[in-house]
C-alpha positions as CSV (number, residue, x, y, z in Angstrom):
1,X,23.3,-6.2,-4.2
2,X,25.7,-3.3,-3.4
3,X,26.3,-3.3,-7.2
4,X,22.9,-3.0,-8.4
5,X,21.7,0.7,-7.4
6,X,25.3,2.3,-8.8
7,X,24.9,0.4,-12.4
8,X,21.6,1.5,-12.4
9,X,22.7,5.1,-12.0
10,X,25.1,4.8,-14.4
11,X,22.9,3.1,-17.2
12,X,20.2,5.9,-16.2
13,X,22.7,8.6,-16.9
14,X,23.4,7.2,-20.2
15,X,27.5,6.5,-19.0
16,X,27.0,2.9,-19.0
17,X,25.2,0.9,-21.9
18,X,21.7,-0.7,-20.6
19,X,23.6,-4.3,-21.5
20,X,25.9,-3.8,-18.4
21,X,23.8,-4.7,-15.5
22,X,22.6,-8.2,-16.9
23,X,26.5,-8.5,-17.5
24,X,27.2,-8.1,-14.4
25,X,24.8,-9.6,-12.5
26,X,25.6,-13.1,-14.6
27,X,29.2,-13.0,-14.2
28,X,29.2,-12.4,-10.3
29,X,26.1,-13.0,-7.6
30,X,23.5,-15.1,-9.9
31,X,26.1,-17.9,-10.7
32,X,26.4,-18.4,-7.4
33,X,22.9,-18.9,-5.5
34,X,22.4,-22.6,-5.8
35,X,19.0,-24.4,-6.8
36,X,16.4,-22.8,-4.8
37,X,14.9,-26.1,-3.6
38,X,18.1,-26.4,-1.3
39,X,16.9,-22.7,0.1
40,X,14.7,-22.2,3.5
41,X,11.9,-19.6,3.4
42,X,13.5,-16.9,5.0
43,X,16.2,-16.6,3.0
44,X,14.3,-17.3,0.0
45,X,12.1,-14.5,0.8
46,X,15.2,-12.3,1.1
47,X,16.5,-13.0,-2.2
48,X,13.2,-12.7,-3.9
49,X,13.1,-9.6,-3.0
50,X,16.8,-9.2,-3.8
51,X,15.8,-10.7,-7.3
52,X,12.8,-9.1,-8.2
53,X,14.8,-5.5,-7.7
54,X,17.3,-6.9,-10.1
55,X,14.5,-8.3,-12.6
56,X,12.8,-4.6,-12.8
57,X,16.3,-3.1,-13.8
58,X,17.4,-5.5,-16.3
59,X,13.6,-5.0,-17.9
60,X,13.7,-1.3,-17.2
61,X,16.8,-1.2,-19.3
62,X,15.9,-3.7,-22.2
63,X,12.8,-2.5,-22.6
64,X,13.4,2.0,-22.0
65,X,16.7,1.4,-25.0
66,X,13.6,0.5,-27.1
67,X,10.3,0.9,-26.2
68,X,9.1,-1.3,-29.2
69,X,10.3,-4.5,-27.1
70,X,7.8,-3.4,-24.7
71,X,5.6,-6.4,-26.7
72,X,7.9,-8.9,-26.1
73,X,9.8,-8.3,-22.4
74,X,10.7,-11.4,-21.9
75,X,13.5,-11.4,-24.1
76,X,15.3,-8.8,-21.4
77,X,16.1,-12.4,-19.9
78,X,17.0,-14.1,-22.6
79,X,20.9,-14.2,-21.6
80,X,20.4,-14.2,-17.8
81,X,21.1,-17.4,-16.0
82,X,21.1,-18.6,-12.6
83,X,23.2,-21.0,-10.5
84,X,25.5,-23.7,-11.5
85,X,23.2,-25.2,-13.5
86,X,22.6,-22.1,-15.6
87,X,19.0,-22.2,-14.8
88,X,17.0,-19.7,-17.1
89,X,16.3,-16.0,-14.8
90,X,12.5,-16.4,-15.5
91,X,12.7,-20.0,-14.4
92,X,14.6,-20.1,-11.4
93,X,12.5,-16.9,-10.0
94,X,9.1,-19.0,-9.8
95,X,11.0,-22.1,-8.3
96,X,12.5,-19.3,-5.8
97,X,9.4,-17.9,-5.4
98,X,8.2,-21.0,-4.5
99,X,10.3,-21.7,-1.8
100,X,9.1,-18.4,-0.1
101,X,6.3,-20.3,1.5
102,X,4.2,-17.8,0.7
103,X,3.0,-18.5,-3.2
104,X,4.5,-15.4,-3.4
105,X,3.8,-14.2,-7.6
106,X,6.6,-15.1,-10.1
107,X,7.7,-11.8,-10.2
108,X,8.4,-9.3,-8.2
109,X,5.5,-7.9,-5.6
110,X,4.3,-5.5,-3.2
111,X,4.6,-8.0,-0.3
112,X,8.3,-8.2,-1.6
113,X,9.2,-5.1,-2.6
114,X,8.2,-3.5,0.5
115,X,6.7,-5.4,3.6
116,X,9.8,-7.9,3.6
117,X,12.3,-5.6,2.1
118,X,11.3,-2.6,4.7
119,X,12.8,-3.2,8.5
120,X,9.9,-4.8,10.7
121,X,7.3,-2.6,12.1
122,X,5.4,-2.6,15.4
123,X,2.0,-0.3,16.5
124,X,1.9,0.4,19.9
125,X,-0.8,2.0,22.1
126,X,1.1,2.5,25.7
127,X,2.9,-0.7,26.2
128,X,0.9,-2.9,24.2
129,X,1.8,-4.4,20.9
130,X,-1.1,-4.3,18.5
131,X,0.7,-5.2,15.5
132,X,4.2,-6.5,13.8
133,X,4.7,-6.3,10.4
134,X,8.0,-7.9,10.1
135,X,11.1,-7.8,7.5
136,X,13.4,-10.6,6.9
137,X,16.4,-9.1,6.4
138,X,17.3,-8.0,10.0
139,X,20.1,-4.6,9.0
140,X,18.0,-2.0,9.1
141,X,17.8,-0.8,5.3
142,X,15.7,-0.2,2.7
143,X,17.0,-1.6,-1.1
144,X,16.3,0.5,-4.3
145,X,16.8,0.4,-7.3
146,X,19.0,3.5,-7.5
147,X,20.2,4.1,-3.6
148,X,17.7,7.4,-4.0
149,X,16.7,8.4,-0.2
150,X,13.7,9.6,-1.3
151,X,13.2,6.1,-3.0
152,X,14.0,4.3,0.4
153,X,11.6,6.9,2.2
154,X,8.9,6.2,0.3
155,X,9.5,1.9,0.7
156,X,9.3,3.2,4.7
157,X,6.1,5.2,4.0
158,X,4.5,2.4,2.5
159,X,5.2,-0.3,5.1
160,X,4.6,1.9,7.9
161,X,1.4,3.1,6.1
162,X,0.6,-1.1,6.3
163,X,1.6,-1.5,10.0
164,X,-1.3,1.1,10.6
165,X,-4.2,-0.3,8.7
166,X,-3.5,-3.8,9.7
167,X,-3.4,-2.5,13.6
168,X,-6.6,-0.8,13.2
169,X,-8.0,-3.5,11.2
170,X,-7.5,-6.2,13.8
171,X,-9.1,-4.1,16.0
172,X,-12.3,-3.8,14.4
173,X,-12.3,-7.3,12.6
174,X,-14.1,-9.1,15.7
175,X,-17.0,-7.2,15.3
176,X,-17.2,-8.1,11.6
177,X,-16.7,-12.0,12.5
178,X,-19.5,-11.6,15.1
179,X,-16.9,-12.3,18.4
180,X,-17.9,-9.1,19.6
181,X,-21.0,-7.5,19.9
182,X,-20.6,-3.8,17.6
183,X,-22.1,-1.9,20.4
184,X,-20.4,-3.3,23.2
185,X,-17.8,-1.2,25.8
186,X,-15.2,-3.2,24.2
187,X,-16.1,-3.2,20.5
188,X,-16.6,1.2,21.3
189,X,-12.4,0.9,23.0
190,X,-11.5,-1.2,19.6
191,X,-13.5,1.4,17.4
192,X,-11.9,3.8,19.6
193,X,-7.8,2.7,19.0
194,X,-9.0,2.1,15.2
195,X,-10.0,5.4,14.8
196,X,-6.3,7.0,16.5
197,X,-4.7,4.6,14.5
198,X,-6.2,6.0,11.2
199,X,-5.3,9.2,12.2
200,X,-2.0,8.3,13.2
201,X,-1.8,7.0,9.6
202,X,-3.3,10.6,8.4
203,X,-0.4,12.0,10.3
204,X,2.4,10.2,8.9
205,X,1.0,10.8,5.0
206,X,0.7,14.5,5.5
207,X,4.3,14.8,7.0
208,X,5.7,12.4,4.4
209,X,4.3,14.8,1.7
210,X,5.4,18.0,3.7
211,X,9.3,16.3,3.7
212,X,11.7,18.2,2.1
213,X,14.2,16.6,-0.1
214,X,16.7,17.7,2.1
215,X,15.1,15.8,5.1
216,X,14.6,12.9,2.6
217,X,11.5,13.7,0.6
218,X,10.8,12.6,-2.8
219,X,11.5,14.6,-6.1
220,X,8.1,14.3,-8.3
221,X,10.7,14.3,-11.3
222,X,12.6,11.3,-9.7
223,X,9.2,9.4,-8.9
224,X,7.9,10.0,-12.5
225,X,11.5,9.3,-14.2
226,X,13.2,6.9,-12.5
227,X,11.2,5.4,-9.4
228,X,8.0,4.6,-11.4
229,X,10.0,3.4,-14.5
230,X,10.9,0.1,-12.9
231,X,7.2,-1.0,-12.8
232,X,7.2,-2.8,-16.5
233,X,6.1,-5.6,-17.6
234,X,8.5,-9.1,-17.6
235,X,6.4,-10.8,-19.1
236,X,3.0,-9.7,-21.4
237,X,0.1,-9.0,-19.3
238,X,1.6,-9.8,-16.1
239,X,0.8,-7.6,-13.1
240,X,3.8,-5.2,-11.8
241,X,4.2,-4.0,-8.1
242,X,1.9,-1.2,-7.0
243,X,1.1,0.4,-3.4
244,X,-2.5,0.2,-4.8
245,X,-1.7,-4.0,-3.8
246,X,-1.5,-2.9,-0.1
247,X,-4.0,-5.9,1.2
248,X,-4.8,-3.8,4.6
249,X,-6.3,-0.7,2.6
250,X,-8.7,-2.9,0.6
251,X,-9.5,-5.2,4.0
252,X,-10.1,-1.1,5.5
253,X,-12.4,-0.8,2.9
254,X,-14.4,-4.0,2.7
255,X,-14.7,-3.3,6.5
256,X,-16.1,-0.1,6.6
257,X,-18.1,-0.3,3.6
258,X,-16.6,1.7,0.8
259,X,-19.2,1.3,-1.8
260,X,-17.2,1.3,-5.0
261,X,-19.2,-0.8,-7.7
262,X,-15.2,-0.9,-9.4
263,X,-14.1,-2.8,-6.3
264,X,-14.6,-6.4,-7.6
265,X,-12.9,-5.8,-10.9
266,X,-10.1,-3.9,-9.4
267,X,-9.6,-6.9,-6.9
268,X,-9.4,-9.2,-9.9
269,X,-6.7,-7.4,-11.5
270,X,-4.4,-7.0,-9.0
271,X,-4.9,-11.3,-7.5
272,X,-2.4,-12.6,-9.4
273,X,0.1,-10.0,-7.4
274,X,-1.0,-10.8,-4.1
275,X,0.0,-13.7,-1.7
276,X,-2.3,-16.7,-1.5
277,X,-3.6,-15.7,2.5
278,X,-3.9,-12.1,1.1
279,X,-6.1,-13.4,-1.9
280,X,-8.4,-15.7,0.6
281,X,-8.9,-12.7,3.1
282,X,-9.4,-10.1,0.4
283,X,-12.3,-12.2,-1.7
284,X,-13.5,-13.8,1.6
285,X,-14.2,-9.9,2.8
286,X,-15.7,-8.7,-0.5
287,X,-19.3,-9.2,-0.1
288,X,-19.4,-9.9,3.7
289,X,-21.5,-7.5,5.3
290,X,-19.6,-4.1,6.4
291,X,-19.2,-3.1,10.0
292,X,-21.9,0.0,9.3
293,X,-24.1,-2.4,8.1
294,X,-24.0,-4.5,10.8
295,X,-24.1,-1.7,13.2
296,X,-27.4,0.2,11.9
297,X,-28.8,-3.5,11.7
298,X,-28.4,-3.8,15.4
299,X,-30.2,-0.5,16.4
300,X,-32.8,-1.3,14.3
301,X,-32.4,1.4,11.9
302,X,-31.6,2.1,8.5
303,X,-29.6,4.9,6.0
304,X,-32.8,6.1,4.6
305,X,-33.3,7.4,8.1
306,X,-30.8,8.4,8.9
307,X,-30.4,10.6,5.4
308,X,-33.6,11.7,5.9
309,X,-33.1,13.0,9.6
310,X,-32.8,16.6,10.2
311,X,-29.6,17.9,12.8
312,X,-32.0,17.1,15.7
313,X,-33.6,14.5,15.4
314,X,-29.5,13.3,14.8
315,X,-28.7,14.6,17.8
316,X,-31.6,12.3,19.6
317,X,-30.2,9.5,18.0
318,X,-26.7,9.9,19.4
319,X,-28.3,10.8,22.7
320,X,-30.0,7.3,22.7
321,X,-27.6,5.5,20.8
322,X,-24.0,7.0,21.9
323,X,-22.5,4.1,19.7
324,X,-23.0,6.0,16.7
325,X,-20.8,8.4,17.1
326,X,-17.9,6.2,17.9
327,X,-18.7,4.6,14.5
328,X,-18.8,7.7,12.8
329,X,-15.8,9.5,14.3
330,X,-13.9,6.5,12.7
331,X,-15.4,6.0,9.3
332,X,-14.8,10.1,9.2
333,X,-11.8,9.8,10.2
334,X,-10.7,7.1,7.6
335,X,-12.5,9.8,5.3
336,X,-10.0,12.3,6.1
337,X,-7.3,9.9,5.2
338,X,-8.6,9.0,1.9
339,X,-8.1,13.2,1.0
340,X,-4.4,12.8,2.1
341,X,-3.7,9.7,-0.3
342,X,-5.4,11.4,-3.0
343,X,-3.4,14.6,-2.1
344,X,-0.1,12.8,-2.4
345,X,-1.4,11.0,-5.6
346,X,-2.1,14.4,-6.9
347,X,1.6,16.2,-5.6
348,X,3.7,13.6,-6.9
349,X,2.0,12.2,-10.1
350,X,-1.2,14.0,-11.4
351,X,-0.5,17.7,-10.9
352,X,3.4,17.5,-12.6
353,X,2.3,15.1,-15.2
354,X,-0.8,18.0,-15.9
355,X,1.9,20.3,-16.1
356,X,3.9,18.2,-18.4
357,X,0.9,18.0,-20.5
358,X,0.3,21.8,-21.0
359,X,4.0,22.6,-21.3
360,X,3.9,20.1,-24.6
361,X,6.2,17.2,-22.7
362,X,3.9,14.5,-22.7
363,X,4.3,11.4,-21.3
364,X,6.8,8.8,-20.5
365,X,6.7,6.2,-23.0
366,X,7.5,3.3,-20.7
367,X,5.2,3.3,-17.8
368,X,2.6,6.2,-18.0
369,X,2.6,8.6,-15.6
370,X,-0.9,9.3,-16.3
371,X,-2.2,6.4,-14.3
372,X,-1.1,4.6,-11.6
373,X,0.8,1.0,-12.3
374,X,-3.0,-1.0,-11.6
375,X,-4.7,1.5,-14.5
376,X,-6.2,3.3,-11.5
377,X,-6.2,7.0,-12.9
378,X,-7.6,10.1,-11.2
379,X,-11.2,9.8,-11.9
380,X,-10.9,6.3,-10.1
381,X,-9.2,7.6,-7.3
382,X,-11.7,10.9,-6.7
383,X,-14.5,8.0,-7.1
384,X,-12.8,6.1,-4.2
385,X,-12.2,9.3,-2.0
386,X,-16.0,10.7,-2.6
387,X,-16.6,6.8,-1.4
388,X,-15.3,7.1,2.0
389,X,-16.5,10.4,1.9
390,X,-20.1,9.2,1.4
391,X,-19.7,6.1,4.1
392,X,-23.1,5.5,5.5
393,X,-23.0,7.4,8.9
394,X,-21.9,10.5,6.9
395,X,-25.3,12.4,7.6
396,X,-24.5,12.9,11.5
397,X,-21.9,15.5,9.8
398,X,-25.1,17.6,10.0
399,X,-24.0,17.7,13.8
400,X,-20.6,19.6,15.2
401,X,-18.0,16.6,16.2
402,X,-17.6,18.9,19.5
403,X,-21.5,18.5,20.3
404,X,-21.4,14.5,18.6
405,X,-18.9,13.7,21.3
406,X,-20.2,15.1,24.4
407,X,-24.0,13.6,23.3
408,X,-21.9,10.7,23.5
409,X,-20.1,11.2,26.3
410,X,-16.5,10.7,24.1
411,X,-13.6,12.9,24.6
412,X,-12.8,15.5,22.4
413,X,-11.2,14.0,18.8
414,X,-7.3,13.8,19.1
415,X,-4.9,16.0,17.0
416,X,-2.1,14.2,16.7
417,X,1.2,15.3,16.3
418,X,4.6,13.8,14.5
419,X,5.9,13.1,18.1
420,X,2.3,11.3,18.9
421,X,3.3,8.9,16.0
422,X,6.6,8.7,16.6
423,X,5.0,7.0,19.6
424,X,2.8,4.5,18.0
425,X,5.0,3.9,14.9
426,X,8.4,1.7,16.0
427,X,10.8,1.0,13.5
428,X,13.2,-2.4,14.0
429,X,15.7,-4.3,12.5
């Protein structure tokens, strides 16, 4: 795989013809992986990562030399076999994908692409272990498609991003399975680690977008031009990799009761992408009821009411029921994380593609830059931020969070710093 980022640099540069890569790759490493039924699941969860990097770029190439075979992708694999038994590229992947163990998709996917190719992760609170999100290949690195740091950095950003939302998620998912009662002492510590977690994760998105490229930040250009480019198509209407396929944020979401009416379609699109256990806890969450939900349910009162109450009669409520606040400190912090994503959506796609747009360049021909990979455009993604904006304990906002907190008897809300995450967030082989 050390050949595949340099030939892609050079193809990109226009020094190499697009043809070189799928010459390469048939000649040298794909002759010799042998049938995947022979492979076990970690290391065929390695190379379908490896693979799927591989199958972007040769599709990338086929397709970007003439965006009219954009209608008919498949063909970029026409020429590209597989193994001794010059198996077919498109169908060796599935039988490979296959041996994953995972019904992983048959091409390549967020789970691949970035929680398996990413080093493993681990959340920690103190000296406990919350969550692990591991990697399988056990050196360290990130792989790209062009050896781009920024590219690797932003791999990291999305795994570590994962690591978060699925430690604050387990944290909170008793309550929503009824273990745990949602005003208990130890459902108000879970809401409590859940909501440090989130803005741990708030954190690490605001100093990924502050990074300088010298310190390994991203080029917009080189996100629009190169990074994004590899998301096409390999065969018509299949689905390509997206951060948007990140299974914790929608779980988040489902949790804390985002009410998006586009939820349920965008969930459709985007199964045939996800891994079966992501797809059974994703559609077994959609119309469970939210953790608000469940909470206003057992105080015995309702949104109207709470929309309707004025700052005091709020601040009565907290005073009687301190559990509120908890709640809300958490589904406003998850708020404040939602204007971060849509910050860096807006940096690095929608603001230079605007730009683009008024200077007369348009866009890319190959994968828009006007949308993200799933068709989610900005529109959809200010709908989804005023959504977690608008969560259903929003009206105690009416309150200051100083006054909320010590009605509730909660310490002050945390500031966190990069060396608080740094703390939380533990990178490993």
């Amino acid at each position: 795989m050390t050949v595949l980022p340099a030939v892609n640099r050079e193809i990109l540069a226009g020094r190499e013809p697009p043809e070189l890569l799928a010459a390469r790759l048939a000649g040298g490493v794909l002759a010799e992986l042998p049938a995947p039924e022979r492979i076990e699941p970690e290391v065929a969860r390695r190379l379908t990562t490896l693979l799927g990097l591989i199958g972007a770029s040769v599709a990338r190439h086929f397709q970007e030399h003439d965006v009219t075979r954009k209608e008919r992708p498949a063909d970029a694999f026409a020429e590209l076999r597989v193994g001794p038994e010059d198996t077919p590229f498109l169908s060796y992947f599935p039988r490979l994908a296959a041996a994953t163990g995972a019904e992983h998709p048959d091409r390549d996917c967020y789970a691949s692409l970035v929680r398996w190719n990413a080093p493993t992760v681990e959340i920690r609170l103190g000296e406990s272990v919350l969550a692990v999100l591991p990697g399988v290949f056990g050196d360290g690195r990130v792989r790209s498609y062009t050896g781009d740091a920024g590219e690797e950095g932003f791999f990291a950003l999305l795994k570590d991003s994962e690591a978060l939302e699925l430690a604050a998620n387990d944290a909170v998912q008793p309550m929503a399975d009824g273990a745990v009662d949602v005003v208990s002492g130890e459902a108000l510590d879970r809401v409590a680690h859940a909501t440090l977690l989130l803005a741990a994760l708030r954190q690490l998105n605001m100093d990924y977008a502050n990074r300088p490229v010298s310190a390994g930040g991203l080029r917009p250009d080189h996100f629009m031009d190169v990074f994004r480019q590899f998301a096409v198509h390999w065969t018509p209407g299949d689905v390509p990799p997206s951060g948007a396929q990140d299974p914790e944020f929608i779980r988040r979401d489902f949790l804390l009761g985002v009410a998006w009416p586009g939820y349920p379609e965008h969930l459709r699109r985007i199964d045939p992408a996800l891994l079966a256990a992501e797809r059974v806890e994703l559609w077994g969450q959609l119309d469970a009821d939210s953790l608000p939900t469940l909470l206003l349910r057992r105080l015995g009162l309702s949104s109207d009411r709470l929309e309707e109450a004025s700052a005091d009669e709020l601040r009565d409520l907290v005073s009687r029921y301190p559990a509120l606040a908890s709640w809300y400190f958490l589904l406003a912090t998850n708020a404040r994380y939602a204007s971060t994503h849509l910050l860096l959506a807006e940096r690095f796609l929608f603001r230079p593609q605007r730009q683009r747009d008024a200077d007369g360049r348009g866009d890319r021909e190959l994968v828009s830059n006007r949308r993200g990979t799933t068709g989610m455009d900005r529109p959809l993604l200010r709908q989804l931020a005023d959504a977690r904006r608008g969560h259903m304990l929003a009206t105690l906002a009416r309150v200051p969070a100083s006054e909320l907190a010590r009605l509730a008897g909660l310490p002050p809300v945390a500031r966190l710093t990069d060396a608080d995450v740094a703390d939380i967030v533990h990178k490993g082989a």
